[in-house]
PLY file of the C-alpha trace (Angstrom):
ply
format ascii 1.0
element vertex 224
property float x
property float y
property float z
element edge 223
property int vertex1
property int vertex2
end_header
0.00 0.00 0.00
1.31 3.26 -1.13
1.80 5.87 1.81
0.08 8.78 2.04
1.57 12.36 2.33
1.08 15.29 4.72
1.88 18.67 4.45
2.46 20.62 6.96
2.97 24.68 7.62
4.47 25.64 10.89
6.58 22.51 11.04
9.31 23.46 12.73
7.86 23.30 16.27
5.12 22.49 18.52
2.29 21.32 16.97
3.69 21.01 13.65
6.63 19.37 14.43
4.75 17.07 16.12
2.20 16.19 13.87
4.78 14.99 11.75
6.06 12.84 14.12
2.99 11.43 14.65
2.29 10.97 11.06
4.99 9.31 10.26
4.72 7.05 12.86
1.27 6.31 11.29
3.20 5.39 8.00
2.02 8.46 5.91
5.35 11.04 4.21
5.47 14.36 5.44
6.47 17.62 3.57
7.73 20.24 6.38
7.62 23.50 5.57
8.35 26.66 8.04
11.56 29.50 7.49
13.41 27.47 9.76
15.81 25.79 7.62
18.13 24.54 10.55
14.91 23.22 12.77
13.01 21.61 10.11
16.41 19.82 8.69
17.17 18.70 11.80
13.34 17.24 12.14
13.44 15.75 8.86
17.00 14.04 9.63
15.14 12.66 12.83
11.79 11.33 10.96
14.24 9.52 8.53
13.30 9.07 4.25
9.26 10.19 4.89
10.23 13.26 5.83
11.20 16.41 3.09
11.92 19.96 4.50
10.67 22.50 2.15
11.46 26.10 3.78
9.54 29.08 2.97
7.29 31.49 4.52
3.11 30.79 4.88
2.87 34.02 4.06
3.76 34.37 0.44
1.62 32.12 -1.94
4.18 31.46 -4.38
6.59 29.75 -1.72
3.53 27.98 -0.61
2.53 26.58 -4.31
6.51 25.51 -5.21
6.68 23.55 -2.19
3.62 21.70 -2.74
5.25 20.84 -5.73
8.34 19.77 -4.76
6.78 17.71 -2.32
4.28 16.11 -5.14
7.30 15.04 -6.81
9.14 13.89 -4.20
6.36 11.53 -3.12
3.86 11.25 -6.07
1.30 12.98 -4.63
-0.51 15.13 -1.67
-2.87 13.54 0.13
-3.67 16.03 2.65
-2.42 19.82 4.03
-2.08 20.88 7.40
-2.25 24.96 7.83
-1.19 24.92 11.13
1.39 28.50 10.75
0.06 31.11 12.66
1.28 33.92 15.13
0.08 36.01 17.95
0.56 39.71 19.47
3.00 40.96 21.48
0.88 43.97 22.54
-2.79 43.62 22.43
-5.58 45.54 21.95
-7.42 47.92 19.95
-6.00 51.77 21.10
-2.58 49.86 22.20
-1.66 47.75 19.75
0.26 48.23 16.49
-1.48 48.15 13.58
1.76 47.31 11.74
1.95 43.78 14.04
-2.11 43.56 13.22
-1.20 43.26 9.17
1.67 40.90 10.28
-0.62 38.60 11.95
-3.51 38.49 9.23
-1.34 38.14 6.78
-0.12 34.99 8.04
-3.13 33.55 10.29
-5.77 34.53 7.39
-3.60 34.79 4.10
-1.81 32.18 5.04
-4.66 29.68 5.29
-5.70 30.68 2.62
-2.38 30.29 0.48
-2.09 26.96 2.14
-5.96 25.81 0.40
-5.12 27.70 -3.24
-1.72 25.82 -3.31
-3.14 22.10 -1.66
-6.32 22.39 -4.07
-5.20 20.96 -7.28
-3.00 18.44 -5.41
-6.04 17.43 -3.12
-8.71 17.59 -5.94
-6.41 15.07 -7.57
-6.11 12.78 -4.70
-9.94 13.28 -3.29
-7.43 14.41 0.32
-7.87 16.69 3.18
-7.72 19.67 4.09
-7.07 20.62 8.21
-6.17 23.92 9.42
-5.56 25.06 13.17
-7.94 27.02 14.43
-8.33 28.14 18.32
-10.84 27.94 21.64
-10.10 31.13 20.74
-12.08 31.84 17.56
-14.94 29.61 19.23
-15.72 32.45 21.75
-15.97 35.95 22.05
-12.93 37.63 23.94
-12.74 41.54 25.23
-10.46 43.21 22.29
-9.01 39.77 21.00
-8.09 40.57 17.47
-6.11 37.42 17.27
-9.22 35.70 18.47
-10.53 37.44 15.47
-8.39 36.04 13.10
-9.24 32.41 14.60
-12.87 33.23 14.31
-11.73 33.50 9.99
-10.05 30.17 10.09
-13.35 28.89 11.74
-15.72 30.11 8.93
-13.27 29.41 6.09
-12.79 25.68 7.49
-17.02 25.42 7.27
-16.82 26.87 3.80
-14.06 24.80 2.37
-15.96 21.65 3.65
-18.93 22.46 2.11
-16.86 23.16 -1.42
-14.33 19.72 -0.73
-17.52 17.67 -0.12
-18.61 18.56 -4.18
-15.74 16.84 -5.32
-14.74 13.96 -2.73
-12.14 15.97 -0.66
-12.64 17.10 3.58
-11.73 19.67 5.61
-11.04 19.91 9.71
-10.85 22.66 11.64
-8.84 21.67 14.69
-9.34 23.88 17.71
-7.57 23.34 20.65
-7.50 25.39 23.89
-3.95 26.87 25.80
-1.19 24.63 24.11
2.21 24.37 25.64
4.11 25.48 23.10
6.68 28.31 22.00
4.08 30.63 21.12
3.99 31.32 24.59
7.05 33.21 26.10
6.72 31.31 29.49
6.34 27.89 29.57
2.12 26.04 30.23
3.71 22.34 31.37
-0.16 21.87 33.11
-1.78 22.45 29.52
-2.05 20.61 26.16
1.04 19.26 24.83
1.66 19.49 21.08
1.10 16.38 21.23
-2.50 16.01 22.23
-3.30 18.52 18.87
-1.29 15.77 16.76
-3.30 13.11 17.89
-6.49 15.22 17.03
-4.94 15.69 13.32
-4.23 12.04 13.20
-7.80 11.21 14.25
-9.28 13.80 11.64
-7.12 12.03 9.00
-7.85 8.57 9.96
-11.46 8.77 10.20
-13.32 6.45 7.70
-13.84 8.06 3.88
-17.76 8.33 4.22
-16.84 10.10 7.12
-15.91 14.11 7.56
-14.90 14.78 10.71
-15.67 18.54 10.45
-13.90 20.68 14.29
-12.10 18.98 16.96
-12.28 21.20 20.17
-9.97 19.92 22.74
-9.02 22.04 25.56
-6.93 21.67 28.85
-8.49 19.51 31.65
-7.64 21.75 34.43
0 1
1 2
2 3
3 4
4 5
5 6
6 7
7 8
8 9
9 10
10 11
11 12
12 13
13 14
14 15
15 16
16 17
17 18
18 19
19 20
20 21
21 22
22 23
23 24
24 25
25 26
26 27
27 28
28 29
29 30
30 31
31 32
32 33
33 34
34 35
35 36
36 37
37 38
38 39
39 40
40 41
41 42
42 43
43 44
44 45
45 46
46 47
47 48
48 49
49 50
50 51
51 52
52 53
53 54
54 55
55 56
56 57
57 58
58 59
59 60
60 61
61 62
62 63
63 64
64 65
65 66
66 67
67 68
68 69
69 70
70 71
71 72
72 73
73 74
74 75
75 76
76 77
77 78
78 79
79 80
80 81
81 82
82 83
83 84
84 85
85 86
86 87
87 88
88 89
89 90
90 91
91 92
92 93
93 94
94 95
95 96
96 97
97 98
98 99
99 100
100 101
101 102
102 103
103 104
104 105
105 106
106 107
107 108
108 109
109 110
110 111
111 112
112 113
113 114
114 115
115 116
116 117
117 118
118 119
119 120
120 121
121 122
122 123
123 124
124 125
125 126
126 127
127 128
128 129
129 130
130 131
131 132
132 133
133 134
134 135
135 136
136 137
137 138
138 139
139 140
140 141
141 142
142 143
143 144
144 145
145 146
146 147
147 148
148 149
149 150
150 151
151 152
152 153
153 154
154 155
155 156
156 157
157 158
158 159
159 160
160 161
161 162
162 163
163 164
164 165
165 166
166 167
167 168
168 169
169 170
170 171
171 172
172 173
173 174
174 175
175 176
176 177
177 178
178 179
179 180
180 181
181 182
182 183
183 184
184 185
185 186
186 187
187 188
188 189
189 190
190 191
191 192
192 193
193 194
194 195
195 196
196 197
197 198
198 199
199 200
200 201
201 202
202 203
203 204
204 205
205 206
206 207
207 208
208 209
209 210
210 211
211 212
212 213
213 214
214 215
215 216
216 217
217 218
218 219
219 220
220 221
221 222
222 223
């Protein structure tokens, strides 16, 4: 049986990095893309043959589409895509934030989902695959002045969207949503929250899930 193949945005850490090990333990490839050419090498060294590092930013589209590529070739084909690249604030709010950081942060938590599905489309239409993207407790909920809650509340209603679109020709998409992750998002360390690891196995259950069956938002959050 032919393995499958994964790609994955925000590899290079976390839940990305993580995912991949997790998918490759489940036998499928994995493409890992992120701008971190020493961390995803070094991850790719680790996961052995299934594992390609592609570096590039989620931000620009045409990174985004020549990766896929590569990784098509590499492997034969793309099964399913992972936008899991996305970034926070340093300074919050409406009247103290910087607008400048604001453009940042769509540009990769919005545009960068959305590069992720223009660039996975014609690989996934091809190979009927799936689409997942990481979305937040945060864009689940309404929180005082949260515009990167905002920006999960967009990867929310474009994961809905998509899944009504994929369904037309064979293909699914996930929205996976966890709560607090410990992960280096966070400048202090959350050692009584999520590991990475818990997300993975969410992605891994999404992907795994029986063809007839989409499985559509996985919530998890922190038991305590």
């Amino acid at each position: 049986m032919t393995a499958k193949t994964l790609f994955i945005t925000g590899a290079s850490s976390g839940i990305g990095a993580e995912t991949a090990r997790a998918a490759v333990a489940a036998g499928w490839n994995v493409g890992l893309f992120a701008r971190s050419e020493d961390k995803i090498s070094a991850l790719a060294e680790d996961l052995g043959d299934a594992a390609l590092p592609l570096v590039g930013d989620a931000s620009d589209l045409g990174a985004q589409e020549a990766a896929l590529s590569q990784l098509a070739q590499q492997f034969g084909s793309v099964d399913a895509a992972f936008a899991n690249a996305g970034t926070g604030l340093d300074t919050p709010g409406i009247l103290e934030g910087d607008p400048a950081e604001w453009q940042a942060m769509i540009d990769l938590n919005c545009m960068g989902v959305l590069y992720t599905a223009r660039a996975a489309y014609p690989h996934l239409k091809d190979s009927k695959g799936h689409l997942l993207m990481t979305g937040s407790a945060a864009g689940r909920t309404h929180i005082a002045g949260s515009i990167y809650g905002a920006t999960k509340w967009f990867v929310h209603g474009l994961a809905g969207n998509l899944a009504e679109d994929m369904r037309g020709w064979g293909g699914r998409c996930t929205v996976i949503a966890p709560g607090m992750v410990d992960t280096p998002f966070f400048s202090e360390a959350k050692p009584d929250k999520l590991h990475p690891s818990d997300v993975a196995r969410s992605v891994m259950h999404a992907l795994q899930a029986d063809p007839r069956a989409t499985v559509r938002e996985i919530f998890v959050m922190p038991s305590y």
